[in-house]
C-alpha beads as a LAMMPS data file, in Angstrom:
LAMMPS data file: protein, C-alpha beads

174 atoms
173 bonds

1 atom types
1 bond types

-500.0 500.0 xlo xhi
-500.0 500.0 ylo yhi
-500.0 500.0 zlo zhi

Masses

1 110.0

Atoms # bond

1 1 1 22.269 9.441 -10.942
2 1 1 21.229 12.154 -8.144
3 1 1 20.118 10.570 -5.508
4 1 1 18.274 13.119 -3.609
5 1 1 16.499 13.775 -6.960
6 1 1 16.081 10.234 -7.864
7 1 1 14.366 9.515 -4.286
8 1 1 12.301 12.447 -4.776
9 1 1 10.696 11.999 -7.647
10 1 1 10.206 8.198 -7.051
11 1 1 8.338 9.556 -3.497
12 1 1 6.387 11.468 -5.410
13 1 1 5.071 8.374 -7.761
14 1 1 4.156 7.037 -4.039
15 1 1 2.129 9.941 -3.026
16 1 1 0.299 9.967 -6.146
17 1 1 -1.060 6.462 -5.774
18 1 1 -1.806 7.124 -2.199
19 1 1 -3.548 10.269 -3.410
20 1 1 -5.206 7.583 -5.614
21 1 1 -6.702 5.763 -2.653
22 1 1 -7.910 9.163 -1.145
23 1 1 -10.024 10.126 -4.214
24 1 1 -10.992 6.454 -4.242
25 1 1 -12.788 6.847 -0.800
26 1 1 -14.305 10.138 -1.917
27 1 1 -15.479 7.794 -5.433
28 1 1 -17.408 5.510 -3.434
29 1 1 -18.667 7.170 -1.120
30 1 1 -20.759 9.338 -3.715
31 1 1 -23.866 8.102 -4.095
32 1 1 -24.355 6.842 -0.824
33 1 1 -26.714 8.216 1.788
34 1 1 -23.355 9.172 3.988
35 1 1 -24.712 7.242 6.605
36 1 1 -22.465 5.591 10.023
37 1 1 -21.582 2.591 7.729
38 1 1 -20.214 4.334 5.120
39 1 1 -18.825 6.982 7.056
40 1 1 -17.006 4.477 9.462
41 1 1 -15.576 2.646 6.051
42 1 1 -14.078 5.867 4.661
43 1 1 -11.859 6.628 8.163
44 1 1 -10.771 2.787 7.373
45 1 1 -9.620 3.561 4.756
46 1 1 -8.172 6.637 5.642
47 1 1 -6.266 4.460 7.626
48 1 1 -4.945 2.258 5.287
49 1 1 -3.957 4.495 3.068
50 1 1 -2.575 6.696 6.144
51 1 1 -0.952 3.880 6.747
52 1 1 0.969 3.157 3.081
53 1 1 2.283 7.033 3.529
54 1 1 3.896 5.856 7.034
55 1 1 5.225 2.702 5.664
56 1 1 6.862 4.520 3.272
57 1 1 7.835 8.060 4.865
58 1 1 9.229 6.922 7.782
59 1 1 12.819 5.712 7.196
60 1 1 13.272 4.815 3.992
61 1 1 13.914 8.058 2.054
62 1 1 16.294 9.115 4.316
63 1 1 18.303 5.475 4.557
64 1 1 18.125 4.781 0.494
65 1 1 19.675 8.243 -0.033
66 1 1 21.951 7.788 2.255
67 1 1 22.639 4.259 0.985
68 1 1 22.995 5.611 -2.812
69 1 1 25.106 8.396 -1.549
70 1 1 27.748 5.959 -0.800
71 1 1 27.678 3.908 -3.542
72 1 1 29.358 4.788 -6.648
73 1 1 28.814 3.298 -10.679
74 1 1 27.486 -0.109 -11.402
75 1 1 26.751 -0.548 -7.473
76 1 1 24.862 2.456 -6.998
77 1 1 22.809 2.299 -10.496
78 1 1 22.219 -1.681 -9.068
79 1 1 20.252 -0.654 -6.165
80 1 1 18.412 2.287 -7.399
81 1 1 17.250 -0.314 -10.050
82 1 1 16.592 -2.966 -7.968
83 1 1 14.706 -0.994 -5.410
84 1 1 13.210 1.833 -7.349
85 1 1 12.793 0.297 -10.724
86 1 1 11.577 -3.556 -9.711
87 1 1 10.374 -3.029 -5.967
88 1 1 8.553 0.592 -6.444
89 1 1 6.400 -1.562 -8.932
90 1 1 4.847 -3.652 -6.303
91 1 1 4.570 -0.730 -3.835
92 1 1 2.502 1.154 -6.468
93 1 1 0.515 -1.631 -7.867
94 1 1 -0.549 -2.307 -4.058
95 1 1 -1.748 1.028 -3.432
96 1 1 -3.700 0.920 -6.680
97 1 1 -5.757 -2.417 -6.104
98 1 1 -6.429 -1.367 -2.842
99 1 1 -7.589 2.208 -4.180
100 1 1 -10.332 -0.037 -6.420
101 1 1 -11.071 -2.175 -3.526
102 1 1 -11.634 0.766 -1.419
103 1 1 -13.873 2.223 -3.446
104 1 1 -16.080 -0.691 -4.285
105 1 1 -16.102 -1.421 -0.381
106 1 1 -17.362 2.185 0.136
107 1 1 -20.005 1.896 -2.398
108 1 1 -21.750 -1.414 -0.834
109 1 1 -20.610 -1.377 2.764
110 1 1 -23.264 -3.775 4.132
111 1 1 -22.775 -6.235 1.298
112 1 1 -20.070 -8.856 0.476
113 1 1 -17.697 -8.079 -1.881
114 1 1 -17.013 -10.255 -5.032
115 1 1 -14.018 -12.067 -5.466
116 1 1 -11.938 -9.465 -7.257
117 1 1 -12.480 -6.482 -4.792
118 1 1 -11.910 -8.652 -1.954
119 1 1 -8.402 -9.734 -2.853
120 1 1 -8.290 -6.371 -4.397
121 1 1 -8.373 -5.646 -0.679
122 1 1 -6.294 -7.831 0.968
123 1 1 -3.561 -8.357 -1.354
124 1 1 -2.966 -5.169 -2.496
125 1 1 -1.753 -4.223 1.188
126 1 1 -0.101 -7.487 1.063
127 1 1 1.630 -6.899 -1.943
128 1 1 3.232 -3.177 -0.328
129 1 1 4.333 -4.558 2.375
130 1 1 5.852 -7.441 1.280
131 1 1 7.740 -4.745 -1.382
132 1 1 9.231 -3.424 1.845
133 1 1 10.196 -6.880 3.039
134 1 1 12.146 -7.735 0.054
135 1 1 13.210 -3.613 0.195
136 1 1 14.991 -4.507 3.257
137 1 1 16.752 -8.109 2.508
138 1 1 18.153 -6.134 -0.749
139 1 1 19.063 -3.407 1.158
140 1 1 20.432 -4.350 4.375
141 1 1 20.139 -8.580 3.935
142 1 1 18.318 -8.069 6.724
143 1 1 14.162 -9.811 7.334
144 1 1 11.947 -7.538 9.579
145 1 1 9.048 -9.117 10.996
146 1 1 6.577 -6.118 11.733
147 1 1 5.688 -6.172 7.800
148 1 1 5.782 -9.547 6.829
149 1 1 3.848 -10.433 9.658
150 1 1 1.306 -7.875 8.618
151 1 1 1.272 -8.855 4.754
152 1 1 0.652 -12.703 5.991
153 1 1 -1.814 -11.216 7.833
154 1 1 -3.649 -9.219 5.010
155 1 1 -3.124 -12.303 3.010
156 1 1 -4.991 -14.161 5.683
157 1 1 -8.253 -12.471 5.835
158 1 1 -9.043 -12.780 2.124
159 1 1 -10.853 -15.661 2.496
160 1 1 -12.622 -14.205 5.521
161 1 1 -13.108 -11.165 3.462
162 1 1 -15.373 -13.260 0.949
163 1 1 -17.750 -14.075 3.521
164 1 1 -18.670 -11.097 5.626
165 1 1 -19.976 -6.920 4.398
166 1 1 -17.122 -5.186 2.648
167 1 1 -17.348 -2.752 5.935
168 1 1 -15.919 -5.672 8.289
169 1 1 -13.492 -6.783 5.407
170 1 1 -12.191 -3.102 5.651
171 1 1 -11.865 -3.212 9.417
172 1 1 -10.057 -6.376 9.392
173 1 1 -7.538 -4.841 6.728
174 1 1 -7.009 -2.032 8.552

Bonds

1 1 1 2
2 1 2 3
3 1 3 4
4 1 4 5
5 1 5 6
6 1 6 7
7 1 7 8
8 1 8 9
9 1 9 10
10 1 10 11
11 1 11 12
12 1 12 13
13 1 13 14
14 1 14 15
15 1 15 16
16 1 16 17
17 1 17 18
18 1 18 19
19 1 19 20
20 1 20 21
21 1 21 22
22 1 22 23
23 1 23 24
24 1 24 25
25 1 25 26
26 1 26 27
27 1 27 28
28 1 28 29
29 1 29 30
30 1 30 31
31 1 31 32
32 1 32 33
33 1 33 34
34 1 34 35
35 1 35 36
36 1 36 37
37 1 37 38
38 1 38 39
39 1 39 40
40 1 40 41
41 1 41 42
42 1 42 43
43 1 43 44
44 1 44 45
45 1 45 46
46 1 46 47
47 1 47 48
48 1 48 49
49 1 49 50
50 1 50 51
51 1 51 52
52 1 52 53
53 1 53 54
54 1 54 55
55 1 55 56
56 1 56 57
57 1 57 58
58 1 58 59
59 1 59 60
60 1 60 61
61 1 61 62
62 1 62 63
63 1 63 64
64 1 64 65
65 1 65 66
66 1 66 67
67 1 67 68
68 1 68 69
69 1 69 70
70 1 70 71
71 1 71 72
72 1 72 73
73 1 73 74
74 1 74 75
75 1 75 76
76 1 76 77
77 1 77 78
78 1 78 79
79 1 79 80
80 1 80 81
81 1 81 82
82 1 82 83
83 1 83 84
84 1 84 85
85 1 85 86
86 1 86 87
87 1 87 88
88 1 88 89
89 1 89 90
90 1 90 91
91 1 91 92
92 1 92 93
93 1 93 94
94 1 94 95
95 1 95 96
96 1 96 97
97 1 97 98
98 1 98 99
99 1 99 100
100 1 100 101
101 1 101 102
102 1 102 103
103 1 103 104
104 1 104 105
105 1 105 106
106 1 106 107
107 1 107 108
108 1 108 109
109 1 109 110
110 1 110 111
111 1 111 112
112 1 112 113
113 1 113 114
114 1 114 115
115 1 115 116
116 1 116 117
117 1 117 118
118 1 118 119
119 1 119 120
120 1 120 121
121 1 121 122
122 1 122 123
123 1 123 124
124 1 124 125
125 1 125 126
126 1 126 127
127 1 127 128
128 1 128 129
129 1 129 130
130 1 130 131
131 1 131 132
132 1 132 133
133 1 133 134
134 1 134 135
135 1 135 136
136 1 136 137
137 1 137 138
138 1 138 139
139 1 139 140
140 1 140 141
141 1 141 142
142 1 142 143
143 1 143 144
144 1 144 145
145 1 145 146
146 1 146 147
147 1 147 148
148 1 148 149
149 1 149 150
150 1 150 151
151 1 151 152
152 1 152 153
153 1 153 154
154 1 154 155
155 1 155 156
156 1 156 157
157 1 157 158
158 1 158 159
159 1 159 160
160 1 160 161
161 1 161 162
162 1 162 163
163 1 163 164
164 1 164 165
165 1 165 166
166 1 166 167
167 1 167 168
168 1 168 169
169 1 169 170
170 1 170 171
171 1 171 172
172 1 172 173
173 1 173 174
């Protein structure tokens, strides 16, 4: 196991699903009349998915190589399995539902979305961060609050999400 090469091709999984969400936004928008409301719901989620590349760009590459650089035989092959293997999962399948909910969102901004796209939405930003959170207690045994508190908070607005245009849903993800 390499780490520098493991990490590397495992960041590159990442920035293909956030690459996802990017064409996503360009999806939905198409066939729209581009106006403010649509727009105004593609820098959201911009944002978001901004905001998954941030998550994920920040610290962790550098810390988990560092962290597998130490390690040697069964205890270094346990973490890159635990946290690229099993946790990467999540992180991907997040960006992905989000992607699809993005995409709906964008193509009926001023309606409500169904029930699918709008936990689409909320959980599949819920569902990367709380990767992170689990990340970090295998990692360092430690429980940040800045992500949990935002994946209880994505978590949160689904049911608001249900009841209001896909454009607010969007804003109150982001």
């Amino acid at each position: 196991l390499s780490p520098a090469h493991f990490i590397e091709r495992h960041g590159l999984i990442v920035i293909i699903a956030i690459g996802e969400s990017l064409i996503a936004i360009g999806v939905g928008a198409r066939g729209t009349d581009l106006g403010t409301e649509v727009v105004v719901a593609a820098l959201l989620g911009f944002v978001v998915a901004t905001s998954f590349w941030l998550a994920y760009f920040d610290f962790f590459p550098i810390r988990a190589q560092r962290l597998l650089t130490e390690r040697r035989g069964a205890d270094r092959i346990a973490l890159a399995r635990d946290a690229y293997s099993y946790l990467h999962l999540p992180m991907v399948a997040g960006i992905v539902l989000f992607a699809f909910a993005v995409k709906v969102a964008l193509a009926h901004v001023g309606d409500d979305l169904d029930t699918i796209p709008a936990f689409a939405l909320c959980v599949g930003p819920a569902l990367y961060l709380l990767a992170f959170v689990l990340l970090r207690l295998r990692i360092s045994r430690t429980l940040g609050r800045g992500r949990l508190f935002a994946a209880i908070a994505c978590m949160a607005v689904f049911p608001i999400a249900l009841g209001v245009p896909a454009l607010v849903a969007l804003a109150l993800v982001a």
